[in-house]
C-alpha positions, 0 to 999 in steps of 0.5 A: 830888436830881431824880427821873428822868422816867420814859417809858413803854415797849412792850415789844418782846418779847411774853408768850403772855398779852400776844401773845393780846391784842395779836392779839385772840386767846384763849391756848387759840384761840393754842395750839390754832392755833399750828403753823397759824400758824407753818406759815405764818410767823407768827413763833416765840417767841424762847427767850432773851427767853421771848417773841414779837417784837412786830415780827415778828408785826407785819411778818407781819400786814402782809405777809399783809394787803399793806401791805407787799409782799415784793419778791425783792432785785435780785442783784449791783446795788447802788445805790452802783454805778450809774453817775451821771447827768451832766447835759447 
């Protein structure tokens, strides 16, 4: 019988303990700042999973540092309802 390969996998949803390190923070720094981070949208523990999004926190780190700009969404213009350009 063949063994499964076993590929390694990061986990999505991270522990306290595992967050701290991945944010280079210590737990005590974590909780003593928690409610600052969170006023200003770090991203809340998911209840169910007991844990953070690691691509939460990943997408609040790059919108504070602009990697990523948050452009507000074009209302009621949807790139399928464009008109084609028709060659001349």
């Amino acid at each position: 019988m063949a063994r499964p390969t076993i590929i390694p996998v990061a986990p999505r949803v991270l522990s306290t303990a595992t967050l701290c390190v991945y944010i280079g923070r210590s737990e005590t720094w974590f909780n003593e700042h928690r409610a600052e981070l969170e006023a200003q949208g770090f991203p809340k523990a998911v209840p169910l999973l007991g844990g953070y999004d690691r691509y939460a926190v990943d997408a609040w780190l790059d919108q504070r540092s602009d990697i990523v700009r948050v452009e507000a969404p074009t209302v009621g213009v949807r790139s399928w309802d464009k008109p084609a350009m028709r060659p001349r």
